[in-house]
C-alpha positions in Angstrom: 59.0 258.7 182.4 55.4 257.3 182.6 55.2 257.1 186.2 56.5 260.8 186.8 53.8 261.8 183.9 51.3 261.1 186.5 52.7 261.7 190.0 51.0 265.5 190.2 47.5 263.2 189.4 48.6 260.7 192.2 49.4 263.3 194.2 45.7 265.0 193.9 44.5 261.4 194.4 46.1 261.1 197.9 44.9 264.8 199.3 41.4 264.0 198.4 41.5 260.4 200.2 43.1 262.3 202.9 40.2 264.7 202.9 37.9 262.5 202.7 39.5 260.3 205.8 39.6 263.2 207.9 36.2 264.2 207.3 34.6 260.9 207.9 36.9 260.8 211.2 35.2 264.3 212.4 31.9 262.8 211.1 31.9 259.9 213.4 33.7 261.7 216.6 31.1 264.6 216.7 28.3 262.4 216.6 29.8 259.9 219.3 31.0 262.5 221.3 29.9 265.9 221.0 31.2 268.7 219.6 32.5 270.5 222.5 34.1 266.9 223.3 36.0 266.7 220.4 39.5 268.3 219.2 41.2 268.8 216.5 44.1 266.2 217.7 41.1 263.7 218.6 40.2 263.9 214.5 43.7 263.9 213.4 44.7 260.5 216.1 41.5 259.2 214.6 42.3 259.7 210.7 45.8 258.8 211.2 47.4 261.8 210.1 48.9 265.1 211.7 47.6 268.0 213.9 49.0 269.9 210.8 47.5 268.2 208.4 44.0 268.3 209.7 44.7 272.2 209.6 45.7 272.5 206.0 42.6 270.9 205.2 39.9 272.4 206.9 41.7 275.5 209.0 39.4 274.2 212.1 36.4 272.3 213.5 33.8 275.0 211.9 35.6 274.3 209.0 35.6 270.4 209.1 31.8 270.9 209.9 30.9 273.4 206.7 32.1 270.8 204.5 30.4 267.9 206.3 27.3 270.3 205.5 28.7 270.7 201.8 29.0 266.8 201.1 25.0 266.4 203.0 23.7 267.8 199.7 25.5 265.3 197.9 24.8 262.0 199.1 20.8 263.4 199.0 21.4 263.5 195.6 20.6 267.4 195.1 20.7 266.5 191.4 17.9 264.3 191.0 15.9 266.5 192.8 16.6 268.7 189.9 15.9 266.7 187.8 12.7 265.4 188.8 11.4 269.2 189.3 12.8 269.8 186.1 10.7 266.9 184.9 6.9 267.6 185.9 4.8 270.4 186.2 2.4 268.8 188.9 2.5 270.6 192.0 1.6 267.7 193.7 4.9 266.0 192.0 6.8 268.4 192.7 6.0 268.1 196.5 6.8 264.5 196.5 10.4 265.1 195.1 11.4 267.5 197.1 9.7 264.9 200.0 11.7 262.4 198.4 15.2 264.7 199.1 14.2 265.5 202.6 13.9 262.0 203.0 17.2 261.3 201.9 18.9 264.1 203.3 17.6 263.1 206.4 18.5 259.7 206.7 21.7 260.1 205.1 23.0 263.2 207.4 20.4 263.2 210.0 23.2 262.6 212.4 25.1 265.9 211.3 22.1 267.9 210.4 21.4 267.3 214.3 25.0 267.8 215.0 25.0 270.9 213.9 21.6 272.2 215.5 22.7 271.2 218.8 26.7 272.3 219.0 25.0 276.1 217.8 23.4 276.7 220.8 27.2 277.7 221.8 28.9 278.3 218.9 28.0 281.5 216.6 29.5 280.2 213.7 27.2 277.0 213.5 24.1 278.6 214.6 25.1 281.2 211.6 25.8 277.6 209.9 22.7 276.0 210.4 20.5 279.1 209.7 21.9 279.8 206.6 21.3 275.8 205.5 17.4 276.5 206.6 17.6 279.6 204.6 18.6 277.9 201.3 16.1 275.5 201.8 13.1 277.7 202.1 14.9 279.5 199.2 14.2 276.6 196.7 10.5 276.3 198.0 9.7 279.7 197.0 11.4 279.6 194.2 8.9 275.9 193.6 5.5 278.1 194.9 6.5 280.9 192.6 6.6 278.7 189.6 2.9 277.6 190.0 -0.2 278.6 188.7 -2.2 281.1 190.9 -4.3 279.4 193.1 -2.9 276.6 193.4 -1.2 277.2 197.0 -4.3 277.4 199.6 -1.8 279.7 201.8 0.1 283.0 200.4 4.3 281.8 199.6 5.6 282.5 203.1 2.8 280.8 204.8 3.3 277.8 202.2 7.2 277.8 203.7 6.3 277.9 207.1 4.2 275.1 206.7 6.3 272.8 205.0 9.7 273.7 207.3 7.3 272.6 210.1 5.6 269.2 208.2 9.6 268.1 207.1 12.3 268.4 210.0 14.4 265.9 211.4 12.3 265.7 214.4 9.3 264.3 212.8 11.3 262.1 210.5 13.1 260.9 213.9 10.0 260.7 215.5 8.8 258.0 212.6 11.4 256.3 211.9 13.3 255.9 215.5 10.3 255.8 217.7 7.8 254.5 216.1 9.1 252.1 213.5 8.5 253.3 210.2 10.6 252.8 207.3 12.2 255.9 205.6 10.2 255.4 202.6 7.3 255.3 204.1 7.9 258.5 206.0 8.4 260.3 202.3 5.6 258.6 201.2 3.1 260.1 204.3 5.1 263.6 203.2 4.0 263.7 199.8 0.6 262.8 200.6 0.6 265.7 203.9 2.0 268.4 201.6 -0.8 267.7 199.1 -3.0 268.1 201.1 -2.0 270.6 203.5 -0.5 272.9 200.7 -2.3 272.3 197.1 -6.0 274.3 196.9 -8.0 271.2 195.5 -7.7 266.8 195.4 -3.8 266.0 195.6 -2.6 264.1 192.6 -3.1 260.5 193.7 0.4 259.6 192.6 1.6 261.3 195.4 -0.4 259.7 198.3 0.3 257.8 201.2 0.2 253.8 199.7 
């Protein structure tokens, strides 16, 4: 009796594990080999389950791809940036957690974030993909800017986005940490400090500066 109780909740178990193995399968064939490169029987050969399967899970590549973008949010931790914006009302603050989640984003998914940039140059539905992730990130930095005090931004709210989309990619944070050796942290920290100082109409808040 006790082992049929939970067979539904095993059964749950082993679709997420399966998810999750096919997912990290994609993950690591896009990256070593392209999108374009890669099929749907490549993934499923590589996660050890059927054509079918992969299918059932994720309909197709795009869809294997959207929820590689999903779970990016995730392992940045998209809830501790909530919580530390929740947590201060210092611009200056403020800028450095949301450098902080960049930071993490980027070296977490960097791979995939670049993944996706490159394979939309011929595919609609990841340019639509990856435009729509840049979006929702200017999205919470205006909803950030609108929360402040008036005169605090030296630019007006768009300008402020523009400025920080172009300060925080995965170029510069390549650029950094591939090409020139620094550590991820340190790349956050120079963030905070360039966002201060760039963005905030007065002296950063020291707390937030390069160290």
């Amino acid at each position: 009796m006790g082992e049929r109780r939970y067979d539904s909740l095993r059964r749950l178990e082993q679709a997420q594990r399966t998810r999750a193995d096919i997912a990290e399968a994609a993950r690591r064939l896009f990256v070593a080999q392209g999108w374009a490169a890669t099929t749907v029987r490549d993934v499923a050969r590589e996660a050890g389950v059927s054509v079918p399967t992969v299918y059932a899970a994720y309909q197709n590549k795009t869809g294997l791809v959207r929820a590689l973008a999903d779970a990016a949010d995730l392992t940045a931790d998209l809830p501790r940036l909530l919580d530390e914006l929740e947590g201060t009302a210092v611009p200056a603050r403020q800028l450095a957690a949301m450098a902080g989640y960049d930071r993490r984003l980027f070296e977490r998914a960097g791979d995939l974030i670049a993944l996706v940039r490159e394979a939309g140059r011929t595919e609609p539905e990841l340019a639509d993909l990856y435009r729509q992730t840049r979006q929702a990130a200017d999205g919470t930095r205006v909803q950030v800017f609108t929360s402040w005090p008036e005169g605090t931004l030296r630019h007006d709210i768009p300008t402020a986005v523009d400025v920080y989309a172009g300060l925080c990619t995965i170029d510069v944070y390549t650029t950094f940490t591939v090409e020139r050796g620094w550590s991820p942290e340190r790349v956050e920290r120079w963030w905070a400090g360039a966002l201060a100082r760039e963005l905030l109409d007065g002296p950063p808040d020291q707390s937030s500066s390069e160290s």
